[in-house]
N, C-alpha and C positions, 0 to 999 in steps of 0.2 A: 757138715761144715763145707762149703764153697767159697773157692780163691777167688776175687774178682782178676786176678793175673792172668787166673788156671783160665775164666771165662774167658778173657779177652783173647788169647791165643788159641782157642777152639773157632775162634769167630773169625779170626783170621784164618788160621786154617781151611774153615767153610768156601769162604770167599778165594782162599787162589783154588781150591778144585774146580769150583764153579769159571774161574779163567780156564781151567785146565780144558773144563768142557766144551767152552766156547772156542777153545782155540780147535778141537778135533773134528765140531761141525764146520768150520771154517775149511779145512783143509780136503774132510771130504768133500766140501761144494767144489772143488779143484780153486784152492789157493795159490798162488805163485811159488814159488821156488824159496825166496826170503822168509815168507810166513812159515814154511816149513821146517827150515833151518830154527827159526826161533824156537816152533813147539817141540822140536829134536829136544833143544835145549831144557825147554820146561821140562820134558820125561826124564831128561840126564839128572836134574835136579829134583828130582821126586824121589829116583831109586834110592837116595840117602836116604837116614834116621830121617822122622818126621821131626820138623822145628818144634820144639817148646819139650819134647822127650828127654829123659836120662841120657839116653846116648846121645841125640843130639849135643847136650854139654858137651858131655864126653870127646866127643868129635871137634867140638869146637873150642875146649881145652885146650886140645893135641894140635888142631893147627896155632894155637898161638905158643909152642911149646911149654905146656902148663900141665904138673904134675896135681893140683888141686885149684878148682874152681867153686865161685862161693855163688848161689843166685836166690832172689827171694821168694820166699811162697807166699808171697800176700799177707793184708792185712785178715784178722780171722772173726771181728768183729763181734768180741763176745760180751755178756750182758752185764751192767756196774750197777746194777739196782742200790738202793737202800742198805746201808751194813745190815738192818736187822730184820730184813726178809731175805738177805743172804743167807742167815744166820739159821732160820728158821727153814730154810729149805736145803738145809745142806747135814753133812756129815761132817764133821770137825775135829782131827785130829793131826797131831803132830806124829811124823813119819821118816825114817830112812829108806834112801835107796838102795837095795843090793844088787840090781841087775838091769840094764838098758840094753836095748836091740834096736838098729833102724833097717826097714823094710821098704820095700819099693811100692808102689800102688799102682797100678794100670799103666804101668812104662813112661811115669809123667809128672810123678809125685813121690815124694819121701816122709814116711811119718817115723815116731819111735815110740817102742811099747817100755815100760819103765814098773819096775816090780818094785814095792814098797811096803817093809815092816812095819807094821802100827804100833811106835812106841808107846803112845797117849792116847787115849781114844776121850775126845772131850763130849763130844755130841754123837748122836744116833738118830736119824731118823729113818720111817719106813722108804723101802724100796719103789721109787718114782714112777707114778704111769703113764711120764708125758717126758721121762728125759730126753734130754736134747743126746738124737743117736747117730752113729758114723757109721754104721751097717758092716763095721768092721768087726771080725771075729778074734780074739784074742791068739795069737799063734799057739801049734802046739809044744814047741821048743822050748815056751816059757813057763810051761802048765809041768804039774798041779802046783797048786798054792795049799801054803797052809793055813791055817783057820787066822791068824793073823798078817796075814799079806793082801795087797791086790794090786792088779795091775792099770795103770793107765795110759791113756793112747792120747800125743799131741802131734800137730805138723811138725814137716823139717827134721834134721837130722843129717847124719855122715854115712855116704855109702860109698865103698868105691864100686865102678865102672867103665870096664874097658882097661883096667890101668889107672883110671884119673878116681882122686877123691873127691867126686861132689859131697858139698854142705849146701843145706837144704836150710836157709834162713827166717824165722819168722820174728821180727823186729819188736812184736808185743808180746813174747812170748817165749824166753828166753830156755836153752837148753838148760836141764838138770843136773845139777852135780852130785861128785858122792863125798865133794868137800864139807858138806854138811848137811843138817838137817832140815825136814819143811813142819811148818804148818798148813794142811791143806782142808779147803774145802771141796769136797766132792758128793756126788748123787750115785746112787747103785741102782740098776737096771735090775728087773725082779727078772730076768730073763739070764741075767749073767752078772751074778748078784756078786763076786768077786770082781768084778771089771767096775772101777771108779772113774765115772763122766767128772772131769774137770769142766762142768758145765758154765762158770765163770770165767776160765783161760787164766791167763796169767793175774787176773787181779784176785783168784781164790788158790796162789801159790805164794806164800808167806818164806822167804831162807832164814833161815838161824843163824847170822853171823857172830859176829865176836862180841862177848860180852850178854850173850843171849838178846841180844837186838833183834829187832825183826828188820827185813827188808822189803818194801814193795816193788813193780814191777810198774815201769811208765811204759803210758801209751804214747807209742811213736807212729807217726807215718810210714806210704811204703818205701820212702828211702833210709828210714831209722835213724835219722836227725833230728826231725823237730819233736821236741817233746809238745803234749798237749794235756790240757786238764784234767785230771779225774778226780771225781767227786769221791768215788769210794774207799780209796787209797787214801785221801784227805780225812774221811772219819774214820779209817782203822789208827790213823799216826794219832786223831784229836780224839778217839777214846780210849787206847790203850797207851799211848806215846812212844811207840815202837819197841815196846816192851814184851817180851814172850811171857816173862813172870805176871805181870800185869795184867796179860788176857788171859794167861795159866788160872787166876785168878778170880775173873768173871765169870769163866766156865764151870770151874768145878767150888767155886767156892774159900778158896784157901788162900791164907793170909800171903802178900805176895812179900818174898826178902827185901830187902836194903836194896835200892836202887845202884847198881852197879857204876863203876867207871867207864861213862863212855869213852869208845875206844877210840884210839889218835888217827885212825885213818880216815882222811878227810880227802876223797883224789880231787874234789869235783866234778861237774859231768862232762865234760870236755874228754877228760880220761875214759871215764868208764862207757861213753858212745862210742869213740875211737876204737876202745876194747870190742865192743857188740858188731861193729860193723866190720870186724876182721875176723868174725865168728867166735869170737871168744866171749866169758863170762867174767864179772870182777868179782873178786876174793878177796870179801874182806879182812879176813883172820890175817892174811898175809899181805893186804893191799897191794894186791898187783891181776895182772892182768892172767886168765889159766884159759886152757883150752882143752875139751873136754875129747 
């Protein structure tokens, strides 16, 4: 999985060494006095964290007197096929979370590993030989699992650094709570057949709200304002009607109860984008805004 953010800021990065470079053969061809003052300058400006790093936030938290800074990690671009080639390529179960960790990645990224008990197990299939992979190894802080657990790995996440709490934001792709439960689609790696590829992102993570609702997850841009179409979200709500009973139903076969009371919380999305982009998650059971 590649940020196009994470790209852009390597590229830059690239580009001022390459000033840097130019400015050193300048100075050895015997530069003036002023050109060397400035490259003084660029070195003084280098021995800091590199821009676009953990610390870097970090650092630049603290000068604006800032106990927690929020920055995005891009959009992550993952794939909204067909509900029923989703369907068919996936593992499908309903799941709790007992355990979240977030970790650092190469001094420059934040992801978080997320252990999850298989209440349900709706669907099965064989272990994939072309899953979509992050060449990340599962920690061993979070290991062993037992025969119904497994773990999976998304962007973003909370770490402090330095003293400061970076949140690590991915706008399609919202953090997990342990306020409830999911429905998820995932792929197992025959390589590491406990570790579940959320190969679809956020559109194959289903919440269990109130009244056994299901929730989906909008694709937003990377300022996580504009919502935009998805096609696949649109045929989970037009064949199950955001019903967990309903799709409970289609999978295993079983008559699905009396459609319940939907529930009164109605925020609109005004509310609940406002919620996301201050790093938080809405809760429906409680209609308000929680922070994980």
């Amino acid at each position: 999985m590649r940020h196009p953010l994470r790209l852009h800021s390597t590229k830059l990065r690239i580009a001022f060494y390459v000033l840097i470079g130019l400015a050193i053969i300048t100075i050895g061809l015997g530069s003036v006095s002023p050109a060397r003052s400035r490259f003084m300058s660029l070195v003084q400006s280098v021995t800091g964290p590199e821009p676009g790093t953990l610390e870097w936030y970090a650092q630049l938290a603290q000068s604006q007197g800032l106990s927690e800074y929020h920055f995005s990690d891009g959009i992550s671009e993952y794939p909204a096929p067909p509900l029923d080639d989703a369907i068919s390529n996936s593992n499908v179960a309903v799941v709790q979370m007992i355990a979240a960790k977030s970790y650092a990645v190469e001094d420059d990224s934040i992801v978080t590993w997320s252990k999850f008990k298989i209440l349900e197990s709706w669907r099965q299939v064989a272990a994939c030989s072309a899953c979509i992979r992050d060449g990340l190894a599962p920690p061993t802080d979070m290991l062993p699992l037992n025969p119904d657990e497994i773990l999976v790995l998304r962007g973003g996440g909370s770490l402090a650094v330095n003293g400061v709490l970076l949140k690590s934001i991915m706008y399609d792709f919202p953090q997990f709570s342990f306020d409830h439960n999911y429905v998820l689609f995932f792929q197992r790696d025959p390589s590491q057949p406990q570790v579940g590829s959320l190969w679809l992102g956020g559109n194959g993570v289903l919440p269990i709200v109130s009244g056994n609702q299901l929730a989906t997850v909008d694709i937003l841009d990377t300022t996580g304002t504009t919502l935009q179409h998805n096609p696949f979200t649109d045929e989970l709500q037009s064949r199950y009607g955001n019903s967990l009973d309903q799709m409970r139903a289609s999978f295993t076969g079983s008559p699905p109860p009396p459609t319940p009371t939907p529930t009164p919380c109605n925020p609109g999305l005004t509310a609940i984008r406002s919620c996301q982009q201050r790093g938080g998650g809405w809760d429906y059971e409680s209609c308000q805004c929680s922070y994980y």
